[in-house]
C-alpha positions as CSV (number, residue, x, y, z in Angstrom):
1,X,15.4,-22.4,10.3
2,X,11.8,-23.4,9.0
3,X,10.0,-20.7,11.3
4,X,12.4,-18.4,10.0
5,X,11.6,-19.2,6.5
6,X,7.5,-19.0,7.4
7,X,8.4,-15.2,9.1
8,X,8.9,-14.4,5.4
9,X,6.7,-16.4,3.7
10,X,3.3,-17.0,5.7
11,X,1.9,-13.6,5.4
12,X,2.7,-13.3,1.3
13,X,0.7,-17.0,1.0
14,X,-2.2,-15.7,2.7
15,X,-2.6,-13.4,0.0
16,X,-1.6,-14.9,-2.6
17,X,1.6,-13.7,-3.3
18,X,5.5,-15.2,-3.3
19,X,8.0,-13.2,-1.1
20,X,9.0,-11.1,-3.9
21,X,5.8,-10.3,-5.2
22,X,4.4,-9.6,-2.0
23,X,8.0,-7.2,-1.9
24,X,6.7,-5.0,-4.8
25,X,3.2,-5.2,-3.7
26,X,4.1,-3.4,-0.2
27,X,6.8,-0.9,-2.1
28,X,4.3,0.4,-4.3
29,X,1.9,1.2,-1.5
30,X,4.4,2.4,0.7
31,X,5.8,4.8,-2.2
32,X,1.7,6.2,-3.0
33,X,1.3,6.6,0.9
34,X,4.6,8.8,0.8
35,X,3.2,10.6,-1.9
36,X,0.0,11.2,0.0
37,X,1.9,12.1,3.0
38,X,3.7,14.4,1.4
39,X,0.7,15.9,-0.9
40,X,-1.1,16.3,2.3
41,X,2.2,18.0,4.3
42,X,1.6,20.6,1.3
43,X,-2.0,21.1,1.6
44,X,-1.9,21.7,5.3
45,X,1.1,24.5,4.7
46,X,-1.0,25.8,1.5
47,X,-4.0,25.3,1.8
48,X,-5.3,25.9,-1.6
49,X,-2.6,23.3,-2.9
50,X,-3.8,19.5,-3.2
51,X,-7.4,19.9,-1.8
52,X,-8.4,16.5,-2.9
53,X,-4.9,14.8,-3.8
54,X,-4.5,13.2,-0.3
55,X,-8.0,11.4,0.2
56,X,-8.0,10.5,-3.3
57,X,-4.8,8.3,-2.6
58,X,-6.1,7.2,-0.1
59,X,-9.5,5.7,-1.2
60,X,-7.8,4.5,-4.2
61,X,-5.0,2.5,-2.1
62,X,-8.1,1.1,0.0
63,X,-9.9,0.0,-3.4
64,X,-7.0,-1.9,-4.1
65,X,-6.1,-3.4,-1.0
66,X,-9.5,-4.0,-0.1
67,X,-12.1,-3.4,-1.9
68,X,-10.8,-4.8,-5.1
69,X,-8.6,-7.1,-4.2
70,X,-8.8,-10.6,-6.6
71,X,-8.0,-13.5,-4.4
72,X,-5.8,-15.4,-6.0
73,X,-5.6,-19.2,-3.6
């Protein structure tokens, strides 16, 4: 039962986070990728339509998962 516990819990402590924060962390970065995916879906039909939109998702996701990220053990 422990090991099953740690599948849920080993990642989110690496990074800081409990289960559930970890839970909202993931959503909201999951929901912004959607929104990029579907921004970019868009451009590629119409071009002229969200010329910049996709990337600048992206690159801001990355700053916050990576480049920005406060450690917080």
């Amino acid at each position: 039962m422990s090991s099953l516990i740690a599948a849920f819990t080993d990642h989110p402590r690496s990074v800081g986070e409990s289960y559930w924060e970890h839970l909202g962390v993931a959503s909201s970065f999951s929901a912004k990728l959607l929104l990029a995916a579907l921004a970019c879906m868009m451009h590629a039909l119409l071009p002229f339509l969200f010329v910049k939109t996709g990337s600048q998702m992206i690159t801001e996701l990355h700053d916050r998962m990576v480049a920005n990220r406060v450690t917080k053990l």
